[in-house]
Biotite code that builds the C-alpha atoms (Angstrom):
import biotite.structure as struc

atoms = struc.array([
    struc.Atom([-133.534, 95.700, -223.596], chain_id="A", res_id=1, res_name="UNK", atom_name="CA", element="C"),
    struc.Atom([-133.925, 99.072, -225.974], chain_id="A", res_id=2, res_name="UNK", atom_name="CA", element="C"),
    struc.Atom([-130.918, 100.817, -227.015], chain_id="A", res_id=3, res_name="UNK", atom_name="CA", element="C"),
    struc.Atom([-130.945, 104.713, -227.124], chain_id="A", res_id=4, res_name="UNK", atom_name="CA", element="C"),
    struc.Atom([-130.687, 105.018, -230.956], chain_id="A", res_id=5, res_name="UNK", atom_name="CA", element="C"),
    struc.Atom([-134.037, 103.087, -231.039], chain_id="A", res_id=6, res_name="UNK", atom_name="CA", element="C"),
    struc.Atom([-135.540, 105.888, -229.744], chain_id="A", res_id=7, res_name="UNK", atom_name="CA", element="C"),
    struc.Atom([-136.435, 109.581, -231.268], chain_id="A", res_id=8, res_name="UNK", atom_name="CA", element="C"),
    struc.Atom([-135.893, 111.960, -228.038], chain_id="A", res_id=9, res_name="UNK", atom_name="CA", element="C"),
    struc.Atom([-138.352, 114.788, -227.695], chain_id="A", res_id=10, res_name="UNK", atom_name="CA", element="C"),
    struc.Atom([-138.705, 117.886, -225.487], chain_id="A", res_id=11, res_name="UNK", atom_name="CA", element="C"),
    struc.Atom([-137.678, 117.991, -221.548], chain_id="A", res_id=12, res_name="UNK", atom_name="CA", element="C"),
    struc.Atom([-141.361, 116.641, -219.373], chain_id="A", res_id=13, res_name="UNK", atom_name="CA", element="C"),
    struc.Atom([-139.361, 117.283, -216.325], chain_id="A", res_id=14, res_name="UNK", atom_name="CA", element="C"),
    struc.Atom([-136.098, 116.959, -214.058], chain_id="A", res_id=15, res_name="UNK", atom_name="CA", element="C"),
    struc.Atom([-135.376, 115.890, -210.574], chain_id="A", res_id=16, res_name="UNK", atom_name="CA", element="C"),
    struc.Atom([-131.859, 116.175, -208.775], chain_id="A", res_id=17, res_name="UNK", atom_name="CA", element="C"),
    struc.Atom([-130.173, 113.138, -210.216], chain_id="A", res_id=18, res_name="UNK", atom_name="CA", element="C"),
    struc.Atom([-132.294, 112.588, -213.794], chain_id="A", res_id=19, res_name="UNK", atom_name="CA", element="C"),
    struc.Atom([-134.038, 114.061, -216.747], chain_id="A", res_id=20, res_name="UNK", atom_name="CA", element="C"),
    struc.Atom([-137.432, 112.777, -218.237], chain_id="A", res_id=21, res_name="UNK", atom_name="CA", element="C"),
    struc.Atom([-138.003, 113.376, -222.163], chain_id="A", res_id=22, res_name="UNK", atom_name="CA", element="C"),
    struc.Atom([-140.711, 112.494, -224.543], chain_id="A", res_id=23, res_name="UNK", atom_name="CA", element="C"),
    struc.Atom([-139.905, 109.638, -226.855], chain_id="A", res_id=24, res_name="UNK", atom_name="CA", element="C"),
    struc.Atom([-140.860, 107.794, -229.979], chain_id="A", res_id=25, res_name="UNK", atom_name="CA", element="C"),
    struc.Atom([-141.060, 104.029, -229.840], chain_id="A", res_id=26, res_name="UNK", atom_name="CA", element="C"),
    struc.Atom([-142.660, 101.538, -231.948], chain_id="A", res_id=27, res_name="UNK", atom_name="CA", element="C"),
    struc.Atom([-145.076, 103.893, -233.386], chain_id="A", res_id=28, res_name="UNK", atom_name="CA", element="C"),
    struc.Atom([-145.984, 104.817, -229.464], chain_id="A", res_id=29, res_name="UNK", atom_name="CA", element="C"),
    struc.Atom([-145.182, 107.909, -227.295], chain_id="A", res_id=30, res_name="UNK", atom_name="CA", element="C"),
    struc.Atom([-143.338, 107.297, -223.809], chain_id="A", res_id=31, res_name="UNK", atom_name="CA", element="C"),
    struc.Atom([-140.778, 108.661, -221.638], chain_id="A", res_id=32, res_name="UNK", atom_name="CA", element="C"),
    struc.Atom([-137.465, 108.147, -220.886], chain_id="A", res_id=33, res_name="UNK", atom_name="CA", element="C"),
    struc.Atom([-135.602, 108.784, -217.248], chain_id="A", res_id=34, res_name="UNK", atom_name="CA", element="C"),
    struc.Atom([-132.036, 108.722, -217.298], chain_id="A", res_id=35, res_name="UNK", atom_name="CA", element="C"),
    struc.Atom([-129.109, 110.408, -215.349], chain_id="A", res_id=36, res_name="UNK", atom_name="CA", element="C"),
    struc.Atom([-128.446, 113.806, -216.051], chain_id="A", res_id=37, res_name="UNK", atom_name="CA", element="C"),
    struc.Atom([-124.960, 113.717, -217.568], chain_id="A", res_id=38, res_name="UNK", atom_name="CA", element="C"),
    struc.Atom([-123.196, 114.995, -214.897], chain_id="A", res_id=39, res_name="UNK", atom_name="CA", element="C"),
    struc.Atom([-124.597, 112.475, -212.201], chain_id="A", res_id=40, res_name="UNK", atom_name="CA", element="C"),
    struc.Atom([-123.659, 109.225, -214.244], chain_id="A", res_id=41, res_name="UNK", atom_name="CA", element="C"),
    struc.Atom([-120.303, 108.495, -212.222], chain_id="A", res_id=42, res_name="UNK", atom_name="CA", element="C"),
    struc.Atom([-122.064, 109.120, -208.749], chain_id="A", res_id=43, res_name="UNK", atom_name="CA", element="C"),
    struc.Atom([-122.717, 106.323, -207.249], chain_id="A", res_id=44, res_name="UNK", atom_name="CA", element="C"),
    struc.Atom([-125.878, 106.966, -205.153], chain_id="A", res_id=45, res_name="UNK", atom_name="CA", element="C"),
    struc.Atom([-127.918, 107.973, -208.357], chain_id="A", res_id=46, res_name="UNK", atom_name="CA", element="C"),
    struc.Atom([-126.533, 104.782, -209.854], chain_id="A", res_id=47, res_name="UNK", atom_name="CA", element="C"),
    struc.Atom([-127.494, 103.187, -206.792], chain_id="A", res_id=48, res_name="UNK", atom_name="CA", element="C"),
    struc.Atom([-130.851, 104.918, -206.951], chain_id="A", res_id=49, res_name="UNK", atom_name="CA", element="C"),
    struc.Atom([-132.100, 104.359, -210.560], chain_id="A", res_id=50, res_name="UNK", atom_name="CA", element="C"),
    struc.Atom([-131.033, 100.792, -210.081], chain_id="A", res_id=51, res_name="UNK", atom_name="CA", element="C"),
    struc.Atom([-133.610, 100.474, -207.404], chain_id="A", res_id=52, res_name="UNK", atom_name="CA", element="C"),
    struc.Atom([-136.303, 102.527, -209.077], chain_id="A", res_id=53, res_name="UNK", atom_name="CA", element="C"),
    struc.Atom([-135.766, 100.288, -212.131], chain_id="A", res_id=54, res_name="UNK", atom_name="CA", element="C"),
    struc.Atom([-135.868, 97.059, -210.326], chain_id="A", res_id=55, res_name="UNK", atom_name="CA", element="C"),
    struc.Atom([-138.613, 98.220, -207.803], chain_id="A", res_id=56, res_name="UNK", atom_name="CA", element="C"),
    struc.Atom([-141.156, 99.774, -210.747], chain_id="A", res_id=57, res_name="UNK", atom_name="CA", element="C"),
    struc.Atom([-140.031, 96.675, -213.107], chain_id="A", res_id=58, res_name="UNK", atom_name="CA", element="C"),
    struc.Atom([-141.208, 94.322, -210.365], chain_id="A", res_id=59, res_name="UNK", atom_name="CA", element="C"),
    struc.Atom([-144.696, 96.095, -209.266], chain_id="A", res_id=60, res_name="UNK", atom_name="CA", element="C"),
    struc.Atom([-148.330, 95.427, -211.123], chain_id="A", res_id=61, res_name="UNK", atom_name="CA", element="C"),
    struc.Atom([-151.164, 97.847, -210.075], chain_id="A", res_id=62, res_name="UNK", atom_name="CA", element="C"),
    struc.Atom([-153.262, 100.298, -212.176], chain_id="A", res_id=63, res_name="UNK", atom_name="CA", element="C"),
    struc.Atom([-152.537, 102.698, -210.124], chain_id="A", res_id=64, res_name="UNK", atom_name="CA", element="C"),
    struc.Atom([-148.099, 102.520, -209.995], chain_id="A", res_id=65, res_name="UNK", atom_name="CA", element="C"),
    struc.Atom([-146.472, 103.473, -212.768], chain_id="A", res_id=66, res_name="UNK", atom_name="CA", element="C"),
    struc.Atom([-145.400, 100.349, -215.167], chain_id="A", res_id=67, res_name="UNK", atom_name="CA", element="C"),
    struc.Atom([-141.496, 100.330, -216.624], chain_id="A", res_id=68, res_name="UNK", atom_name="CA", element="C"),
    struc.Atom([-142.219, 99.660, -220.415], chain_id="A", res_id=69, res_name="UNK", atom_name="CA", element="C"),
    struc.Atom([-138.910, 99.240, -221.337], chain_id="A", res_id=70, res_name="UNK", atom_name="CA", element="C"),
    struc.Atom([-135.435, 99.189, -219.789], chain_id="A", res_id=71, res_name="UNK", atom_name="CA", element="C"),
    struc.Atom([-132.019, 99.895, -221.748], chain_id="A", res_id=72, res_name="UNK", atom_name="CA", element="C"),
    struc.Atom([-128.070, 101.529, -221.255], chain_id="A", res_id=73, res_name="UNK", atom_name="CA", element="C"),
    struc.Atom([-126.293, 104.989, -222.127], chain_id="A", res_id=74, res_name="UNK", atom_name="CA", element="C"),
    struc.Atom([-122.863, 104.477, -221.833], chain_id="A", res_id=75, res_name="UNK", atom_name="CA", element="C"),
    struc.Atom([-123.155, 101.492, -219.510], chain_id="A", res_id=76, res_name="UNK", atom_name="CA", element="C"),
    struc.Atom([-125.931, 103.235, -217.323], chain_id="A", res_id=77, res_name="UNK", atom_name="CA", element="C"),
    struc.Atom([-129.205, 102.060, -216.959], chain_id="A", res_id=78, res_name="UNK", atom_name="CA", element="C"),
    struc.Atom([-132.073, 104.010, -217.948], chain_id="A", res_id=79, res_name="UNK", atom_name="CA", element="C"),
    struc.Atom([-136.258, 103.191, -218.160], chain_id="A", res_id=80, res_name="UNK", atom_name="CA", element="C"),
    struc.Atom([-139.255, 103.770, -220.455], chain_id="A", res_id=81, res_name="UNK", atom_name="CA", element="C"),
    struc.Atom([-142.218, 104.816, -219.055], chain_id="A", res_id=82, res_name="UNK", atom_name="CA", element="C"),
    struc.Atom([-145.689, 105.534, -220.351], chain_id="A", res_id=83, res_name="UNK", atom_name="CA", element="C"),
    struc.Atom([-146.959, 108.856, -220.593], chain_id="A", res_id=84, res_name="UNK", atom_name="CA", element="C"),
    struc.Atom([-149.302, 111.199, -218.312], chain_id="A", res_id=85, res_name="UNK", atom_name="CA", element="C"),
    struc.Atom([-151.483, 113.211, -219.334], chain_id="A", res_id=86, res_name="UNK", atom_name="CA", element="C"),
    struc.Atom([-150.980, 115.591, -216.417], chain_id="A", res_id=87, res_name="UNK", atom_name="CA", element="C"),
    struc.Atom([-149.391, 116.046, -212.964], chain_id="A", res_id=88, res_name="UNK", atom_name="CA", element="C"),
    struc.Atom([-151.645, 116.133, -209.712], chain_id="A", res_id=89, res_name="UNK", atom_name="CA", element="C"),
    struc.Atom([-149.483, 119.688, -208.768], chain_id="A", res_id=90, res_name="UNK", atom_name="CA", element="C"),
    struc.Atom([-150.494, 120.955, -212.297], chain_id="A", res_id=91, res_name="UNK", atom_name="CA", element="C"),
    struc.Atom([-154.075, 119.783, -211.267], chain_id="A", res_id=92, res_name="UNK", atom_name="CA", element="C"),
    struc.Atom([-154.903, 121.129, -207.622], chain_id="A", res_id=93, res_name="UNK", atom_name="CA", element="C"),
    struc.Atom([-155.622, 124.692, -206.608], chain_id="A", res_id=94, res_name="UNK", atom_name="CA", element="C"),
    struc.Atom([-153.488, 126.731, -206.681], chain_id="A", res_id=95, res_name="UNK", atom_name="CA", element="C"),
    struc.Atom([-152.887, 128.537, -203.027], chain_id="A", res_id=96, res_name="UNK", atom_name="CA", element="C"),
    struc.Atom([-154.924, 131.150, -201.801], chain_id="A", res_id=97, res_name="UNK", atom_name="CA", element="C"),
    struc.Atom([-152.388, 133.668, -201.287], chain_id="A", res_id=98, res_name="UNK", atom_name="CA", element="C"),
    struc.Atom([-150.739, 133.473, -204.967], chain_id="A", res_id=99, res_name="UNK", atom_name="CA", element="C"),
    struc.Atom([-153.631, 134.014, -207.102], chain_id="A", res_id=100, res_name="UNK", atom_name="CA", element="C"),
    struc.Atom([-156.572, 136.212, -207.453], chain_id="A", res_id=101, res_name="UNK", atom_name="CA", element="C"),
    struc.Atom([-159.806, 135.042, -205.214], chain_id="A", res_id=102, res_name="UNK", atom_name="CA", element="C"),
    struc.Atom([-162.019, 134.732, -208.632], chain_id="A", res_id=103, res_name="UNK", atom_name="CA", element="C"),
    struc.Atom([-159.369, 132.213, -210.227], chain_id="A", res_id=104, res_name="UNK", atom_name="CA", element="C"),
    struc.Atom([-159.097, 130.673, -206.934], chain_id="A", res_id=105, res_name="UNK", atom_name="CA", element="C"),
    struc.Atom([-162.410, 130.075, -206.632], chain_id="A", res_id=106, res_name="UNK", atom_name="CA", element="C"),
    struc.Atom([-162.909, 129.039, -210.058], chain_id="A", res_id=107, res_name="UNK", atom_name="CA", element="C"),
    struc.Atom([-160.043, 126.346, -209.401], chain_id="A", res_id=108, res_name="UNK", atom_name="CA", element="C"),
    struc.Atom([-161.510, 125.452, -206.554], chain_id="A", res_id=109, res_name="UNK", atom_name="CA", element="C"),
    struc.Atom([-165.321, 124.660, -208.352], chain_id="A", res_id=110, res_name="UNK", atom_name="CA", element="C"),
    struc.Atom([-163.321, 122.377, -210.675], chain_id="A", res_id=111, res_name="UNK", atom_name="CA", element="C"),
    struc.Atom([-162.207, 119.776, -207.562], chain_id="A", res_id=112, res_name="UNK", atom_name="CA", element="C"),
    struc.Atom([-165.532, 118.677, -206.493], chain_id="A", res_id=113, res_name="UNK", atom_name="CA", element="C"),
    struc.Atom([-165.425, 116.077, -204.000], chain_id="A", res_id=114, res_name="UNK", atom_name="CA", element="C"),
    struc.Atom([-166.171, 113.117, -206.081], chain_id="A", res_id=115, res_name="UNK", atom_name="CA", element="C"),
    struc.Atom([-162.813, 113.808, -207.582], chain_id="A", res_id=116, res_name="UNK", atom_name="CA", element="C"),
    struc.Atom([-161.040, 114.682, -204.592], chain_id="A", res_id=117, res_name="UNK", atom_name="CA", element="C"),
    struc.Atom([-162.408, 111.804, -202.938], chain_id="A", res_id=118, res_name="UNK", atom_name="CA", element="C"),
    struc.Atom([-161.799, 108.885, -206.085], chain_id="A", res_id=119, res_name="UNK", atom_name="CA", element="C"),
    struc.Atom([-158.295, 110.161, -206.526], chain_id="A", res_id=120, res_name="UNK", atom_name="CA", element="C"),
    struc.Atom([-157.853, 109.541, -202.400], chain_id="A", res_id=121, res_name="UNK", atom_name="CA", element="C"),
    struc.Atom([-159.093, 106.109, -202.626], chain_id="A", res_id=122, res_name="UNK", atom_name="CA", element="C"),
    struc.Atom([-156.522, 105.479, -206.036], chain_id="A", res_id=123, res_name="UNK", atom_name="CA", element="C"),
    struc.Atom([-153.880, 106.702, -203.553], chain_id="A", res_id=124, res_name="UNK", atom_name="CA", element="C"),
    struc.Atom([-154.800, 104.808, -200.934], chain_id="A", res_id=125, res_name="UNK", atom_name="CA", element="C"),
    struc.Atom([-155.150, 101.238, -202.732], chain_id="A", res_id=126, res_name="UNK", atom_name="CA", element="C"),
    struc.Atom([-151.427, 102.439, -204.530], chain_id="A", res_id=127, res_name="UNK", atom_name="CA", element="C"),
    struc.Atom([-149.555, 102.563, -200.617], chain_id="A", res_id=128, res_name="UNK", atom_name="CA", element="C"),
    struc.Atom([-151.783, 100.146, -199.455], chain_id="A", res_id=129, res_name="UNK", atom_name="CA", element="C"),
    struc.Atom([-150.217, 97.907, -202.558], chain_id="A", res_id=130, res_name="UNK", atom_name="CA", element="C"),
    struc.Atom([-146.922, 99.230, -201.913], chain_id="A", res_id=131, res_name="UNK", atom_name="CA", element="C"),
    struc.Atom([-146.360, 98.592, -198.115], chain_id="A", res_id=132, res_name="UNK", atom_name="CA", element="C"),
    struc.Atom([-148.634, 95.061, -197.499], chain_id="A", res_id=133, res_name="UNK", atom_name="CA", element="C"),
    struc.Atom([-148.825, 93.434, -201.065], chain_id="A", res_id=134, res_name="UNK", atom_name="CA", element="C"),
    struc.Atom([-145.973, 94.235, -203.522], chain_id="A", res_id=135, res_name="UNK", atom_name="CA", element="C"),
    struc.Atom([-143.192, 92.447, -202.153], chain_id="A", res_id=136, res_name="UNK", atom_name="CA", element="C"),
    struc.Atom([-143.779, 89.271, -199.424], chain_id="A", res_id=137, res_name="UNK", atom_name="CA", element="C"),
    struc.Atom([-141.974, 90.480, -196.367], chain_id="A", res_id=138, res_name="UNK", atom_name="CA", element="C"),
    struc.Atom([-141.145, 93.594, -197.576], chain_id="A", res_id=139, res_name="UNK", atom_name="CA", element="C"),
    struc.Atom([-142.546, 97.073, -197.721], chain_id="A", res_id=140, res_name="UNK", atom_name="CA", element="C"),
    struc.Atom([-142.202, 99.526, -199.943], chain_id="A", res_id=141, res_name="UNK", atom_name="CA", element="C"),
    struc.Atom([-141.760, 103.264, -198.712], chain_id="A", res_id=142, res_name="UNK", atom_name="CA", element="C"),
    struc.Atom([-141.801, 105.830, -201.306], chain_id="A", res_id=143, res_name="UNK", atom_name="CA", element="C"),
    struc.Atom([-139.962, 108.813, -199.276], chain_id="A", res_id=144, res_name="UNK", atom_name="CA", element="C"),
    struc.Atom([-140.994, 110.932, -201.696], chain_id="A", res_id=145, res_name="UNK", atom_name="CA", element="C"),
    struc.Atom([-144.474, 111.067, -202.059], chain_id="A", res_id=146, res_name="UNK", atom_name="CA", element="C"),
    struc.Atom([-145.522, 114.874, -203.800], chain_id="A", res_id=147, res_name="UNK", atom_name="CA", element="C"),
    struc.Atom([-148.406, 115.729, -205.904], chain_id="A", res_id=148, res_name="UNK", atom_name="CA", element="C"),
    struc.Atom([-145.860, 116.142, -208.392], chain_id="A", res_id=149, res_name="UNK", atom_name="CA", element="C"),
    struc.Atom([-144.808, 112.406, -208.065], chain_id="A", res_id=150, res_name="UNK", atom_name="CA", element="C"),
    struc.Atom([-148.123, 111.638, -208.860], chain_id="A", res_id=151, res_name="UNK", atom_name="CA", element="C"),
    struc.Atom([-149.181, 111.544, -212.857], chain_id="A", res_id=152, res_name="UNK", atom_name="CA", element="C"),
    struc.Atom([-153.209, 111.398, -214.139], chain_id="A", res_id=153, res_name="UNK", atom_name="CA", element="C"),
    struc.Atom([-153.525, 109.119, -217.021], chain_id="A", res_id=154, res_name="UNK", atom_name="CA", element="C"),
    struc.Atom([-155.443, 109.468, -219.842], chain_id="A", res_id=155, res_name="UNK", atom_name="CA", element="C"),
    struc.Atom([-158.034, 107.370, -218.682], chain_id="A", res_id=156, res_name="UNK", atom_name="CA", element="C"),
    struc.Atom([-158.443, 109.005, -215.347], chain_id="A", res_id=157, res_name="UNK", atom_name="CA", element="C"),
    struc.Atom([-155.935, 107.013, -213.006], chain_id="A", res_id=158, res_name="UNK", atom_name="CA", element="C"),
    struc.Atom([-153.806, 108.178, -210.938], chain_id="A", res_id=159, res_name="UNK", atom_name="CA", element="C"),
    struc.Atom([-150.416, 106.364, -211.072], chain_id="A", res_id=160, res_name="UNK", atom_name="CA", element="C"),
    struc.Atom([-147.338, 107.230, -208.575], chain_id="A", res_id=161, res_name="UNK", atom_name="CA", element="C"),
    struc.Atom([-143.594, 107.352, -209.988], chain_id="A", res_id=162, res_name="UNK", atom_name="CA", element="C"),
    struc.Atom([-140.542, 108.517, -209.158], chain_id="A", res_id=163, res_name="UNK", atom_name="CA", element="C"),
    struc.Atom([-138.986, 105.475, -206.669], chain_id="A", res_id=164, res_name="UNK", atom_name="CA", element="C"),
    struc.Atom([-135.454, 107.077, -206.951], chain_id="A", res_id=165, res_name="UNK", atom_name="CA", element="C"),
    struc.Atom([-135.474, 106.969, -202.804], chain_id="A", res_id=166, res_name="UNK", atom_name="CA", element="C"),
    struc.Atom([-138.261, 104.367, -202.645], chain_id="A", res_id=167, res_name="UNK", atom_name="CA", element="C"),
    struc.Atom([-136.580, 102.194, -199.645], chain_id="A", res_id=168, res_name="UNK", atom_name="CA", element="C"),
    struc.Atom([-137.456, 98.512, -198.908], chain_id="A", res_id=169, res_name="UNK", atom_name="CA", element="C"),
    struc.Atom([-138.300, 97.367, -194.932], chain_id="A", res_id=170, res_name="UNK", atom_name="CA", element="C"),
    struc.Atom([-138.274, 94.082, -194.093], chain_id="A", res_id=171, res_name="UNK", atom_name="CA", element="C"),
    struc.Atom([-141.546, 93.389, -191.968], chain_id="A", res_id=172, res_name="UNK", atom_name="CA", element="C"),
    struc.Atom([-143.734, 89.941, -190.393], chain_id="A", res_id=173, res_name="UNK", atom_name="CA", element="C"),
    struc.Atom([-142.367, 87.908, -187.726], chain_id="A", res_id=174, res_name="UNK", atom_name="CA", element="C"),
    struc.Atom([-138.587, 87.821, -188.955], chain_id="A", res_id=175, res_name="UNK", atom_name="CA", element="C"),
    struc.Atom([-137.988, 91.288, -188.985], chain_id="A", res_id=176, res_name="UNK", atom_name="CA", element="C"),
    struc.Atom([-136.002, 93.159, -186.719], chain_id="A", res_id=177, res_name="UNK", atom_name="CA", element="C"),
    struc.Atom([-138.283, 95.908, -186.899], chain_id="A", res_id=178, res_name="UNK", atom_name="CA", element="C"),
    struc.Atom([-141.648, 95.965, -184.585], chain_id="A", res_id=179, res_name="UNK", atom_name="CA", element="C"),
    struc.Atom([-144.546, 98.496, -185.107], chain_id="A", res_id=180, res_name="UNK", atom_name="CA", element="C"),
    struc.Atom([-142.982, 100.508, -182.016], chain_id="A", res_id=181, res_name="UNK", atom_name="CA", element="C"),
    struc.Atom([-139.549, 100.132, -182.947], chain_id="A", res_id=182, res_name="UNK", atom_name="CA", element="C"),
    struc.Atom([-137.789, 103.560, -184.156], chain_id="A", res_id=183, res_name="UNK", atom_name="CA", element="C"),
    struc.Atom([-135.673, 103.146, -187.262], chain_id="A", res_id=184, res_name="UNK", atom_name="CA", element="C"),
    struc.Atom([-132.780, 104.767, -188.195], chain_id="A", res_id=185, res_name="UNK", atom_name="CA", element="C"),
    struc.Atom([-133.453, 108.363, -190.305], chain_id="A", res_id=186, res_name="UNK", atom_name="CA", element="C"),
    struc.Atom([-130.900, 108.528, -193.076], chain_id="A", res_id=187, res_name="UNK", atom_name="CA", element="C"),
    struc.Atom([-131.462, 111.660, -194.544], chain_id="A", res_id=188, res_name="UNK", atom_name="CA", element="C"),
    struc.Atom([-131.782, 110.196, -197.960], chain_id="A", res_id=189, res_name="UNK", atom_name="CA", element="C"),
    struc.Atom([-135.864, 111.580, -198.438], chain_id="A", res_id=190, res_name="UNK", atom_name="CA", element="C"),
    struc.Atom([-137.481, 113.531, -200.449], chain_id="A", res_id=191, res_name="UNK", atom_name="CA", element="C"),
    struc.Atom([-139.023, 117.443, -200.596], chain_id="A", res_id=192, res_name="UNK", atom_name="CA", element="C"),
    struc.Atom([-139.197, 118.930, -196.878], chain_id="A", res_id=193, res_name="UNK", atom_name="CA", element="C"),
    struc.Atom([-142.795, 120.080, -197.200], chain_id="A", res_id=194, res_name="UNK", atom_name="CA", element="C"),
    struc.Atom([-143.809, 116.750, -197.917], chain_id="A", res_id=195, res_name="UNK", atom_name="CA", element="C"),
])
C-alpha cells in the first residue's frame, strides 16, 4: 500500500470521465497515478469502476497489459500506480486525410510501414486473446473500451492496453449461462461511440 504523501505529483498525462492520470515520483522511479477526479469520489459507479480496474489490472500478467505497480487511498478512495508510456497509439497513427495537408499526410503515412502496423496487430491480438481465454479460468475479460488512445507504446516498443474502468467480466465454459449464440444484455455502460 503507498500513501499519497509518498509521492511527488507532476503535470496532468491525461483525463477520462471519472479520473485524472499525473506523473509521479516514487522510489527514485517515474510512474503514474489514476485517481478520481475530486468531484466523482462520492459516486458510486466510479468507485465501483476503479475498484474493478484495480482488482482486474492487479490480477493480470502479460507484456503486453498494463501492470498496477502500486495501489494506495485518498481520503478512503482507492487509487493505482502505473508505469509510464512513452507514447499513445492515437498520438502515433496518421492523422486523417481530411485534417491535414496531403504532404504531412503522406509523410505520416511513410512512417507506419507494415512491419509496424503488422507487430503492433499481433501485440494486440495476443493482449485480447490473453484477456478473454487465459486471464481469468472461466471468465473473460471484455475491455468495452478499446481506443488507440487506451493503448500506450512503451519504451521498449510494446504495446500495453489500460484503462479497465468498464472492463466487464463474463462467465464462459460449460457452466455458464451464456452460449456463443446467446444475446446478452447491453447495459449502456461502454466506452467512445466510434469505437
Amino acid at each position: 500500500m503507498v500513501s499519497l504523501e509518498q509521492l511527488e505529483i507532476g503535470e496532468l498525462l491525461g483525463q477520462g470521465e471519472n479520473a485524472t492520470v499525473h506523473s509521479v515520483q516514487f522510489q527514485s522511479g517515474q510512474f503514474a497515478v489514476k485517481r478520481l477526479k475530486a468531484e466523482k469520489r462520492e459516486v458510486s459507479t466510479a468507485i465501483l469502476d476503479i475498484h474493478r480496474e484495480i482488482m482486474i489490472m492487479t490480477l493480470m500478467e502479460h507484456p503486453n497489459i498494463m501492470q498496477c505497480k502500486a495501489i494506495g487511498e485518498e481520503l478512503g478512495r482507492p487509487f493505482m500506480l502505473l508505469h509510464v508510456v512513452s507514447s499513445i497509439l492515437s498520438h502515433e497513427l496518421p492523422r486523417d486525410p481530411e485534417g491535414v495537408p496531403f504532404w504531412i499526410r503522406w509523410r505520416e503515412v511513410r512512417n507506419w510501414p507494415l512491419s509496424r502496423a503488422l507487430d503492433y496487430g499481433i501485440q494486440l491480438g495476443r493482449a485480447i486473446r490473453y484477456c478473454h481465454d487465459e486471464a481469468f479460468p472461466e471468465y473473460r475479460i471484455i475491455h468495452r473500451d478499446m481506443k488507440p488512445s487506451n493503448i500506450g507504446i512503451m519504451s521498449d516498443g510494446r504495446i500495453v492496453i489500460f484503462d479497465f474502468g468498464l472492463a466487464s467480466l463474463w462467465k464462459h465454459g460449460p457452466n455458464s449461462t451464456f452460449t456463443g449464440d446467446t444475446p446478452r444484455k447491453l447495459t449502456g455502460a461502454a466506452g467512445s461511440l466510434r469505437y
